[in-house]
C-alpha positions in Angstrom: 0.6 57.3 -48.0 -2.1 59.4 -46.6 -4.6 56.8 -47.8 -2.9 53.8 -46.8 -2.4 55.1 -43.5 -6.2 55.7 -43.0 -7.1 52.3 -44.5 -4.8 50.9 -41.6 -6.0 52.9 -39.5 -9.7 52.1 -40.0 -8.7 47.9 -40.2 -7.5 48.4 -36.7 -10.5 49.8 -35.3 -12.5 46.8 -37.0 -10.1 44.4 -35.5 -10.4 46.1 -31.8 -14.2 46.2 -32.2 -14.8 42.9 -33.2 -12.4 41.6 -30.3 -14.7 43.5 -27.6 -17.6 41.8 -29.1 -16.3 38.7 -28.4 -14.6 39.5 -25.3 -18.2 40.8 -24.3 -20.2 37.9 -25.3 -17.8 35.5 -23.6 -19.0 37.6 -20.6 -21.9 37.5 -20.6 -22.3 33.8 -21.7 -20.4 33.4 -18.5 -22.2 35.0 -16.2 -25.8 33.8 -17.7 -23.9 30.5 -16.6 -23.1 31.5 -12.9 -27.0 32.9 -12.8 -28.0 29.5 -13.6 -25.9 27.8 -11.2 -27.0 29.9 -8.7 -31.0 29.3 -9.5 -30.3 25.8 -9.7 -28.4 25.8 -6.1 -31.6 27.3 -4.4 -33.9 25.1 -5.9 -36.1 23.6 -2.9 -35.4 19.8 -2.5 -37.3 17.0 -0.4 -35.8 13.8 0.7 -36.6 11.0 3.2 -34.8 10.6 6.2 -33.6 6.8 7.6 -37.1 6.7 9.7 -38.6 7.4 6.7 -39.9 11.0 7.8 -40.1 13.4 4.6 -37.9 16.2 5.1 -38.1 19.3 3.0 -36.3 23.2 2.4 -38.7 24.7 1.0 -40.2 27.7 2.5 -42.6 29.2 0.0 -45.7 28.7 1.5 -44.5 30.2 5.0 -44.9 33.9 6.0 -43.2 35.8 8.6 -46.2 36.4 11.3 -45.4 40.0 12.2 -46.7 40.6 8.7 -49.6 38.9 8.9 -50.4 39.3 12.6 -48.9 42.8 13.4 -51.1 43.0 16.7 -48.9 39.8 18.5 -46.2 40.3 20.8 -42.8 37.8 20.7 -40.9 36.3 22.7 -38.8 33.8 21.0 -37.6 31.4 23.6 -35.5 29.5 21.7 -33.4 32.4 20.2 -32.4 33.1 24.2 -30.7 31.4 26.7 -33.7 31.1 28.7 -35.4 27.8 27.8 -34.9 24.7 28.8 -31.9 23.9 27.6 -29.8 26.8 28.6 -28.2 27.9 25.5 -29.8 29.8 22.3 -31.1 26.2 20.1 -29.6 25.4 16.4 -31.4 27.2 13.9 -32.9 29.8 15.5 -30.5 32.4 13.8 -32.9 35.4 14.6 -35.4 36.1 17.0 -38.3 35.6 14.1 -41.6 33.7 14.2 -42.3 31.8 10.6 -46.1 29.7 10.3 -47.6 28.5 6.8 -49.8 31.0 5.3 -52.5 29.0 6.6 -51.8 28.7 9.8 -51.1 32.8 9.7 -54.2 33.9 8.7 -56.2 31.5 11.0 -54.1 33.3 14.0 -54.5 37.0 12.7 -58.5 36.1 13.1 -57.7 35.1 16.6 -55.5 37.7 16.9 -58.1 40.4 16.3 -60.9 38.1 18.0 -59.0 38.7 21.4 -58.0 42.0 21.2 -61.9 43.1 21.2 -61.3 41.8 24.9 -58.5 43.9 25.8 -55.6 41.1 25.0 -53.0 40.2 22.9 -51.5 37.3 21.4 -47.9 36.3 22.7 -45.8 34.2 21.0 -43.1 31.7 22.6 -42.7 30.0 19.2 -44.0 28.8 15.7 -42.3 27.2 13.2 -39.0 24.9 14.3 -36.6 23.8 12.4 -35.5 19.9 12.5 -32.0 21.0 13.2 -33.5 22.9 16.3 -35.5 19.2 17.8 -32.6 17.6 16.9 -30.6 19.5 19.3 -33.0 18.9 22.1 -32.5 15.7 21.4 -28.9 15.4 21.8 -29.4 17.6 25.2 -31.5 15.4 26.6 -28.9 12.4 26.2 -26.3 14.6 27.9 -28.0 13.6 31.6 -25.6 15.6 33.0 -26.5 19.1 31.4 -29.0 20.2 34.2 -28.2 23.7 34.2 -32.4 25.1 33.9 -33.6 21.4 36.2 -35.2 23.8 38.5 -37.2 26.5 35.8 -38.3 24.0 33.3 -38.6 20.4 35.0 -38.1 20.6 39.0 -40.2 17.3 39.5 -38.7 14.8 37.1 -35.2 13.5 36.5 -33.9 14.4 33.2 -33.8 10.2 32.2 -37.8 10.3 31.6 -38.2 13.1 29.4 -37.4 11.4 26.2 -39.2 8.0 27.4 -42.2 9.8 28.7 -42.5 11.9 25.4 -41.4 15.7 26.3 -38.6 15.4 24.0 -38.9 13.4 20.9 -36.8 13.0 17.2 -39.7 15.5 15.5 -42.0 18.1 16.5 -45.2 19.0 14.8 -43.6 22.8 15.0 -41.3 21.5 12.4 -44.7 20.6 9.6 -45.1 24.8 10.0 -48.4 25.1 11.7 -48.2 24.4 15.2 -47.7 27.7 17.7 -46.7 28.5 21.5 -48.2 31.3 22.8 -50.5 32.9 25.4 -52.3 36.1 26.2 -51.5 39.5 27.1 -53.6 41.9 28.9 -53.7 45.2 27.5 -54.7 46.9 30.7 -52.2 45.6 33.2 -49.7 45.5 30.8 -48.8 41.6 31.7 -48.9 38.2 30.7 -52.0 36.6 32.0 -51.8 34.4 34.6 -52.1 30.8 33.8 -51.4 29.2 35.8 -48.1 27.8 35.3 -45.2 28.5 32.6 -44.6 27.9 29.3 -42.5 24.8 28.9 -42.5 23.5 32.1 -42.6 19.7 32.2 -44.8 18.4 34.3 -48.7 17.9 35.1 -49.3 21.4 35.9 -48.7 22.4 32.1 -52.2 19.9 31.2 -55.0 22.4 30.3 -57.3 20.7 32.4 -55.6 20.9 35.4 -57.5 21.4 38.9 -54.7 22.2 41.0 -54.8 25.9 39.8 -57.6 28.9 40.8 -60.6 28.7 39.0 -59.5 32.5 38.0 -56.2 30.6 36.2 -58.5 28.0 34.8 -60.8 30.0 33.2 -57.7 32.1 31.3 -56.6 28.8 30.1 -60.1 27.9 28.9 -59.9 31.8 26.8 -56.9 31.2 24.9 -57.7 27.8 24.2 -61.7 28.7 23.3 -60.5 31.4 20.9 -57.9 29.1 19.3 -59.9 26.2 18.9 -62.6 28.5 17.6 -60.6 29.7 14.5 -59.1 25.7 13.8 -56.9 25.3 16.1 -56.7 22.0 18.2 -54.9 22.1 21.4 -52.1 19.6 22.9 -53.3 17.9 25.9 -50.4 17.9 27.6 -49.7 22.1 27.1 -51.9 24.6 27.8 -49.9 26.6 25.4 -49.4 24.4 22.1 -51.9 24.7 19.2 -51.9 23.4 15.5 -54.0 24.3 12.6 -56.3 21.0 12.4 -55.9 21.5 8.4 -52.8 21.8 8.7 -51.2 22.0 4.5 -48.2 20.0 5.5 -49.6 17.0 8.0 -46.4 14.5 6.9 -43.9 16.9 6.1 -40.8 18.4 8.2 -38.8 21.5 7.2 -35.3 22.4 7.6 -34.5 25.8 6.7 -33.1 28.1 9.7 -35.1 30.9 11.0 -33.5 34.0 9.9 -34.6 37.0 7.6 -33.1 35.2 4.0 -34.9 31.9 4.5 -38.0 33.5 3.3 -36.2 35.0 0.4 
């Protein structure tokens, strides 16, 4: 009896053992499935948008600036409620700065190129998602939202700013390489004075304009002198707007948000 009972005995244990096996494999076939599926969902895709503009997710060739430029200073307009719109913009999920890796190191050389003269870089903006220029878009069809008329675009009505180009369906801060900024002085502990502010609509903004002090003129000619020095070409409407002339991405727009996982 003594026997058959341990022969039992040890056919039971066989039986349990091999049914953990395959319980256990059937795990982990299941979750090398879900691991797939979950690769597979963050895959980067492209596609082209009705006006035929080539729209894309993928973020591996941007950096986040504060690693590559630890020297700047940021103010992200568009993650506040001080802009010209009034409310924090779509996509701007953090108060984060994102440029190609290019673009990045091309402003780190600036970076360190002004701070021999006492400044620092200040940054109003880099990359932009499409969702974000898509929702200045839709504000400026709303003529009636005129909440920041008198901080941003005093002189004009808000009817002309899509006609006369200050708003438009894409922005070169959307292709990754394009940057807002300005200077910082390191010894009055201020923003330099340029002369006018950033995103204002209007004349005043153009680099070249005369209707300034010779003293604001001449800070407009630094920044853009050190930019333009490094590869940068300057917007001749904004004295603050520059974009990486070899830019990697001249024809493409991305989409991802700006927060701390898009990078990821």
């Amino acid at each position: 009896m003594k026997k058959k009972a341990y022969w039992l005995i040890s056919l039971l244990m066989i039986l349990l053992m091999s049914l953990c096996f395959v319980c256990g494999c059937g795990d982990q076939s299941a979750n090398e499935e879900n691991d797939t599926t979950e690769v597979a969902a963050e895959e980067p895709t492209t596609a082209v948008a009705d006006d035929g503009v080539i729209l894309s997710d993928d973020s591996s060739d941007f950096v986040l600036v504060t690693d590559v430029v630890p020297d700047a200073i940021f103010e992200i307009r568009y993650y506040s409620t001080y802009n010209f719109v009034g409310d924090r913009i779509d996509g701007y999920e953090e108060p984060l700065a994102f440029l190609t890796e290019e673009a990045a190191e091309a402003l780190k050389e600036v970076s360190d190129d002004v701070k021999e003269d006492g400044y620092r870089l200040k940054i109003y903006d880099a990359y932009r998602p499409q969702e974000a220029v898509t929702n200045f878009v839709e504000w400026a069809k709303d003529e009636d939202d005129t909440r920041m008329k008198e901080y941003f675009y005093p002189e004009l009505d808000k009817d002309v700013l899509f006609p006369q180009g200050y708003i438009a369906e894409h922005s070169g801060h959307s292709r990754g390489s394009t940057v807002d900024l300005t200077l910082f002085d390191m010894e009055t502990e201020k923003e330099v004075d340029m002369g006018g502010t950033f995103d204002y609509f209007g004349e005043e903004s153009h680099p070249d304009y005369k209707g300034i002090t010779d003293e604001q003129y001449n800070n407009r000619m630094i920044l853009r002198d050190a930019m333009t020095e490094h590869g940068f070409k300057p917007l001749p409407e904004e004295w603050w707007h520059f974009t990486l002339e070899d830019e990697p991405f001249p024809d493409t727009y991305f989409t991802f948000p700006v927060n701390s996982e898009a990078l990821n």
